[in-house]
N, C-alpha and C positions, 0 to 999 in steps of 0.2 A: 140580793147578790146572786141565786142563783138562778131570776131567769135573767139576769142582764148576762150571767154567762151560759145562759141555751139561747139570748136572741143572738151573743155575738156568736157560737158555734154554727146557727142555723146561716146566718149571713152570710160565715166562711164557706158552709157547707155551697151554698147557693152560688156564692163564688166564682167557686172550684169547678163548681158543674157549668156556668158560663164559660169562664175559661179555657173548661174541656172540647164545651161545642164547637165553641171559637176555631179552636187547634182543628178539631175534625173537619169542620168546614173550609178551614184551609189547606187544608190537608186534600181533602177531596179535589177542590179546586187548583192545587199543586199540580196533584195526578191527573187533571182531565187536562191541565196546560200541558204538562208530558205527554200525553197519549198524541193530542192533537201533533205536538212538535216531532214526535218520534213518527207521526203519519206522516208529515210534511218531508222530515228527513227521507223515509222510505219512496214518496212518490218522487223526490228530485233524484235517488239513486235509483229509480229502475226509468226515470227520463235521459236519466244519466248515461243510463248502459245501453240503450235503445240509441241514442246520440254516439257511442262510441260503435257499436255495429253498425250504425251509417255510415262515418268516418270511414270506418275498415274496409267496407263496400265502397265507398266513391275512391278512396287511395287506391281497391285494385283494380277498378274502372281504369282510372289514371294512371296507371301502371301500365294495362293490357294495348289504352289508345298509343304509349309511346315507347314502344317494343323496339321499332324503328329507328326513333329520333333515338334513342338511349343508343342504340347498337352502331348512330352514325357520330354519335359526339363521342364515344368511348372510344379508347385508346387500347387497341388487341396488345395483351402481354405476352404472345407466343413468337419467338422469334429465334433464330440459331442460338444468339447466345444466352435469350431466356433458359434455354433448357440445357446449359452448361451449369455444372457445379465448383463451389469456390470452398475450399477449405482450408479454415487457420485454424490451425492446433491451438488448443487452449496452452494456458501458462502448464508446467509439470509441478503437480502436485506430489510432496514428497510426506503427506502428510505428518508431518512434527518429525522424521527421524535424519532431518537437515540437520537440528543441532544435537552437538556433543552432549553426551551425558557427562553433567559435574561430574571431576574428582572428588573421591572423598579426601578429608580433610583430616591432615593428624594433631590431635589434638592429645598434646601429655599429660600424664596425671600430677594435681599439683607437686610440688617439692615440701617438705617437710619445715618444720621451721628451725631454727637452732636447739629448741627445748627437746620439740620431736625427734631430733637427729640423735639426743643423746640419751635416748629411751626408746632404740632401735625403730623410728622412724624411715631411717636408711634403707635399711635393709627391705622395707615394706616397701617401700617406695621405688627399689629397684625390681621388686616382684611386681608390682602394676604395670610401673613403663611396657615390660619384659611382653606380658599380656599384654598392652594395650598396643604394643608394637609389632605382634602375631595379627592381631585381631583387624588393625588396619594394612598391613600386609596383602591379609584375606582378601577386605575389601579390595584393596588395589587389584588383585586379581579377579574378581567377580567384574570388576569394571574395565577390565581388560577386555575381557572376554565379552561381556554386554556391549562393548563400543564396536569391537570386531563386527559380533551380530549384527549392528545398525547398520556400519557401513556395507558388508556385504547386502542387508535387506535392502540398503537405497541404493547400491548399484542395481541390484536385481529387478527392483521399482523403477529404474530411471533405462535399464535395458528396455524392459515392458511396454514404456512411455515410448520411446522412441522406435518401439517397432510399429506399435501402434499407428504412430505419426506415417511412418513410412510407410505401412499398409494402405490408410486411407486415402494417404497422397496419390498412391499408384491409383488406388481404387478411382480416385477423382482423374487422375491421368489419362488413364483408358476411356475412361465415361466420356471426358471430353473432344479425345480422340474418336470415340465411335460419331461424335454430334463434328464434328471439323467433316472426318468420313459422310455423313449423311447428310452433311451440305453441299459438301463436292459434287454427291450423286443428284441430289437438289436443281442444283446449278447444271449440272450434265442433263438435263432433262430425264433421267432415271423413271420411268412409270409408277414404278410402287414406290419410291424415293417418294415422288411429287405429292402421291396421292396421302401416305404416312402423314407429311407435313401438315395438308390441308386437313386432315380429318383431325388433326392436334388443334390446328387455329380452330376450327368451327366447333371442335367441342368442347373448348375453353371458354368459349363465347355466354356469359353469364345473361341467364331468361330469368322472367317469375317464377315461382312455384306452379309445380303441374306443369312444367315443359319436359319431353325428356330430351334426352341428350344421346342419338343414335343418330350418326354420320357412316355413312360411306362414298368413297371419291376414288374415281377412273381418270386417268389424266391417258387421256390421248395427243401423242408426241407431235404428229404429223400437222393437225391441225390448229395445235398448242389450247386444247380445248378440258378445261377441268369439268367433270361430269359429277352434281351430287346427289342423289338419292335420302333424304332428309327425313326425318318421322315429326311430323307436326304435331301440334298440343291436342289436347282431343275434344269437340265439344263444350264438355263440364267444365273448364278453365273460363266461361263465361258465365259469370253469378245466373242464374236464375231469378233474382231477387233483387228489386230496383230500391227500395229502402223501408225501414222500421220505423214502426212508430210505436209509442206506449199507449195503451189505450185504458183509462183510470178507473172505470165502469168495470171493467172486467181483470182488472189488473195482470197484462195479458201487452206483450212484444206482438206486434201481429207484422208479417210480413209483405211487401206490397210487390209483388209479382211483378216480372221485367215481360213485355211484350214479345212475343215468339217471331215477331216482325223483326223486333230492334236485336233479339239474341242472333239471328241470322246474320244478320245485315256487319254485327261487330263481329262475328266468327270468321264471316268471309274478309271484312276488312287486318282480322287479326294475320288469318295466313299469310294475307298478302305482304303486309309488313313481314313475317319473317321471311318470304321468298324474297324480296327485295335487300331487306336486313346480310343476309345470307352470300348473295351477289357481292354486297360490298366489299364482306367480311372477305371472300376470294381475292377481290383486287386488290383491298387493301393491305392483306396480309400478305399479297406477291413481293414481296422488298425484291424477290431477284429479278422478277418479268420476264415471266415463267409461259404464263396465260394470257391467250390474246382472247378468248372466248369462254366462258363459265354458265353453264347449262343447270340447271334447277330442277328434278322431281320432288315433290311433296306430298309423301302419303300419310296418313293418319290408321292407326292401329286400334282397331272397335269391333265391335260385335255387329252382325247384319240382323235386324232388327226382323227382317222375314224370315230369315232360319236358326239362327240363333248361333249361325257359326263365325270364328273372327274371320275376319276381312280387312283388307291393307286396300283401299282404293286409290289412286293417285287423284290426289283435288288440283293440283297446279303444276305445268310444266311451263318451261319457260329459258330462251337463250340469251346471252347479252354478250355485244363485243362491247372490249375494255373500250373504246375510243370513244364510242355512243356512249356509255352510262356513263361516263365519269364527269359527260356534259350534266347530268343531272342531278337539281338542288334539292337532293332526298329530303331535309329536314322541309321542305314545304311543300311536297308532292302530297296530289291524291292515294296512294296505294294501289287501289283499284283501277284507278285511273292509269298510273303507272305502267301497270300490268300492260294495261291495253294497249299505250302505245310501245312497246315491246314484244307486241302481237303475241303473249302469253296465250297458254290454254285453260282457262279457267275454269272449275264445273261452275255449272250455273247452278249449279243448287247445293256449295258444301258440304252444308249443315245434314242436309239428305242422302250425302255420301253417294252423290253419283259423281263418278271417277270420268276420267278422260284420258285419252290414250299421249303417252309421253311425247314429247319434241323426242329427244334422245332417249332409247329403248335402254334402259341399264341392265335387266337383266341377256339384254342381248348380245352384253357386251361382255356375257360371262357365261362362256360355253357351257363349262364345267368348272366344277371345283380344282383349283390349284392348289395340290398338298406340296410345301415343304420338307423337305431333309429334318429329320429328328436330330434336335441340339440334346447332350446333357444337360440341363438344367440345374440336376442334384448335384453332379461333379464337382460345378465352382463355386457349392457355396460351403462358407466357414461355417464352425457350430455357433449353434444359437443365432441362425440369419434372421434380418427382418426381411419378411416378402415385401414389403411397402418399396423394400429399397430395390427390389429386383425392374426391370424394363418389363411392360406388358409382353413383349414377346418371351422372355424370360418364364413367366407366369404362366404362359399360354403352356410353355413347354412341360414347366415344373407339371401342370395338372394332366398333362398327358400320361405323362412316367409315373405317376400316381395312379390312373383307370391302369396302364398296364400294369402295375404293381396289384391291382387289386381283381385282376383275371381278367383284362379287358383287351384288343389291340384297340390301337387310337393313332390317329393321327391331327396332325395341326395344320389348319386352312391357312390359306395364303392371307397377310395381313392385309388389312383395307379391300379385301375383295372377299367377303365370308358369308357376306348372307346374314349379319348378326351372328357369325356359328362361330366359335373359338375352335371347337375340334370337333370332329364325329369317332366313336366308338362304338365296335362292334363286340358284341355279346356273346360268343361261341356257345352259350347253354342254350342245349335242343329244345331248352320248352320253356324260358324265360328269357331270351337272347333275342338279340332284334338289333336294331338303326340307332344309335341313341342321341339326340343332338346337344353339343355342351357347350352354356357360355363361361368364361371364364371375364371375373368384374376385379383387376385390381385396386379396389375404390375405398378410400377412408371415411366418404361417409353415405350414408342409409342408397340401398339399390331399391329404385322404388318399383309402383306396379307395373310401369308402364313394360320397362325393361324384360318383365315375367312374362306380358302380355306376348309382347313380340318375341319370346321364345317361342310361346306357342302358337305363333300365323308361322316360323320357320319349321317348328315341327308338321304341320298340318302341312306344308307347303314340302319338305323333304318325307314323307310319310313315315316320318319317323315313329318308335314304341314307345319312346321316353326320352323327355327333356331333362336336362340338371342345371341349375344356375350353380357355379362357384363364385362363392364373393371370399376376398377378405375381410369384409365388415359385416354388415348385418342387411335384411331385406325388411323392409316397412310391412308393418301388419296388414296394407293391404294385396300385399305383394304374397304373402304367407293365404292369407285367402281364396285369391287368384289362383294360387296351386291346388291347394285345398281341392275347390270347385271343378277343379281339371282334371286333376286324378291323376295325371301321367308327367306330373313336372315333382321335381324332387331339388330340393333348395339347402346346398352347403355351405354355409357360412365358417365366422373366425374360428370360434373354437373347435368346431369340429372338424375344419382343412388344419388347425395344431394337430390334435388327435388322432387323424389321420394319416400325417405326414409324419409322427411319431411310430404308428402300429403298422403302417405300408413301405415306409423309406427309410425309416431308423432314421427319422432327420427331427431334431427337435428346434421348431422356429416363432420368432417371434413377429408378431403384429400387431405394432406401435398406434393402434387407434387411440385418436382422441375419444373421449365419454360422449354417449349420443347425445346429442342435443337437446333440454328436456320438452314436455310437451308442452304444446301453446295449449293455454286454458280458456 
């Protein structure tokens, strides 16, 4: 008996130990089927993501070649009465004190019963009522009085409501009056009228990323010729970088570099697309037929690579009568080609930033600076304004009366003829006092670098001590850089034009930005 039970223990034991190896060996083979599959996994996600930076690249490839066509099949939303305002009062909220407060309710205390009556129940019973008929009394009175209160609070609420109404009506009345006014002067061929207009249409006109957005426009009456002086995209707006690929050996995105041939060739065919783009955008956006001729400068805002100082070069001039262009079927033109037969002046070498001297001279068409008559600015606003709601020129002013609030005199350049300059102020201290030149940005979202840059070709070009951008939103980190790197540009944003406008104006204001938009990862 007792080896048949050590051979059946030994048997279990031996088993036990197969079945163990078994598991392990499965087990191993489990995990080296994972490894493999989890390597599989990772090489089809970094193919993966190598395949979506191509995509990204070719979309802004295709994006960059139809600047043009985009800009001829789109429909401009700037028009007189786009930039009228419509307002309908919301319903009046009375919030809950529309209804009556309940009456209280009199409720007696029961009556006795004939047993209770004759064991002085009576008498108890007329001692309750007695109380119970003071005590609702009282109430009646506290709900006197409480209903009084609501009503007076909802007249006072419904006063409120309706001045409100009325304030913003007028507010919207005027606004629209000044835009009815500034289409008359429009229509009157008004010079700075004209130019205000167009510099509105061509800087509503939606580019890629990396375009900035600095217009200025001369309309000459005589000729009926709009003049625009335009700041082209710069260079780097054409990838470097013709596409990715994963490479599994090294596990390792490698980049396949764009030919210095083909980055020329698209940078010159890019500008051309928007000086063309640009043209249209004038004639198109003339609804009055204003413009019989629209003249094009196109400078680019960069650094000069032989001295290291910025440099505004003019790469494309160019004029067109409305009669002639409008013969032409933009969406299937060469650009280049275009150009040519509108006997443009093109650099032959953009990308190299040799410049060519303008058809129409703009700065020549601007003696001097034309300063404006100082408006109150701070006078007509209510407490707690949103600046968003103010007109740029409004803005322009508010930030004047603010340097002078803050030991400055200043004054405000003529709109649509400034140079990029919102104002210049001067500094009266003997040994920190200087030229200072000011942009003012009423803008809700991010002022990027480019904007910084071209303060500083105006500072360098007015020899000015110091630059300031005022925005009401925020300026991009590389915009914050660019000043950095400068030394003499100094960069006011939201909260600190609040803070500002609190500790220099006793004006406490609000600025209704949306949340910045987050970053692309």
């Amino acid at each position: 008996m007792e080896q048949q039970a050590h051979r059946a223990a030994t048997q279990a034991a031996k088993k036990a130990e197969r079945e163990h190896e078994q598991a392990r060996r499965a087990a191993a083979r489990q995990a080296a089927q994972n490894e493999r599959e989890r390597k599989r996994l990772y090489i089809e996600e970094r193919k993966a993501e190598a395949a979506d930076l191509a995509a990204d690249l070719q979309a802004r490839i295709e994006e960059l070649d139809s600047v043009l066509i985009t800009g001829v099949r789109s429909r401009l939303d700037i028009s007189f009465a786009s930039l009228k305002r419509a307002f309908q009062s919301p319903p009046f909220d009375p919030g809950g004190i529309d209804r009556p407060i309940p009456r209280p309710q009199w409720v007696p205390p029961r009556p006795p019963g004939v047993f209770g009556g004759l064991l002085g129940g009576r008498a108890r019973y007329e001692r309750e009522e007695a109380a119970a008929r003071q005590a609702y009394e009282r109430e009646c009175d506290q709900h006197a009085g409480a209903e009084a209160d609501r009503l007076r609070l909802l007249e006072e609420r419904r006063f409120a409501y309706d001045q409100w109404v009325s304030t913003e009506s007028e507010t919207v009345r005027r606004h629209n009056a000044e835009i009815d006014d500034f289409e008359q002067q429009v229509r009157a061929g008004d010079s700075d009228a004209v130019a205000r207009f167009f510099t509105l249409v061509l800087d509503s006109s939606p580019y890629p990323e990396g375009f900035p957005h600095r217009t200025r426009a001369i309309y000459r009456t005589e000729p009926r010729e709009l003049v625009v002086e335009y700041e082209l995209p710069p260079q780097s707006v054409i990838p470097a970088e013709r596409d990715y690929k994963y490479v599994q050996t090294r596990d390792e995105i490698d980049k396949t570099a764009r030919s210095v041939k083909e980055i020329k060739d698209r940078y010159a065919s890019l500008i051309a697309q928007v000086a063309l783009r640009t043209l249209h955008e004038v004639f198109a956006g003339d609804s009055v037929g204003i413009t019989k001729v629209a003249s094009f400068n196109g400078h680019v805002s960069t650094t000069d690579p032989a001295t290291g100082q910025p440099v505004r070069p003019c790469l494309i001039s160019v004029s067109a009568e409305r009669e002639l262009f409008s013969t032409f079927v933009l969406a299937d033109v060469d650009p280049v080609a275009c150009l040519k037969k509108l006997n443009a002046l093109v650099s032959p070498h953009p990308y190299d930033l040799e410049a060519v001297r303008p058809v129409v001279d703009f700065e020549a068409l601007l003696s001097q600076y034309k300063f404006v008559e100082g408006m109150d600015a701070v006078a007509g606003l209510d407490a707690r304004p949103d600046l968003l709601d103010m007109t740029p020129t409004e803005f322009e002013h508010l930030t004047r009366q603010l340097f002078e609030a803050m030991g400055m005199q200043s004054w405000v350049t003529q709109a649509s003829k400034d140079d990029g300059v919102d104002a210049v102020a001067v500094n009266e201290d003997p040994v920190f006092g200087g030229l200072c030149v000011i942009q003012a940005k009423r803008y809700r979202g991010a002022v990027g670098v480019e904007a910084v840059r071209a303060l500083a070709g105006v500072m360098e070009d007015k020899h000015a001590t110091k630059g300031i951008m005022v925005t009401t939103s925020w300026v991009t980190k590389e915009g914050h850089a660019f000043a950095s790197r400068h030394g003499r540009i100094q960069i006011m944003e939201c909260e600190e034009i609040k803070y500002l406008c609190k500790e220099h104006l006793d004006l406490d204001v609000l600025i209704s930005l949306p949340k910045p938009p987050p970053k692309r990862r």
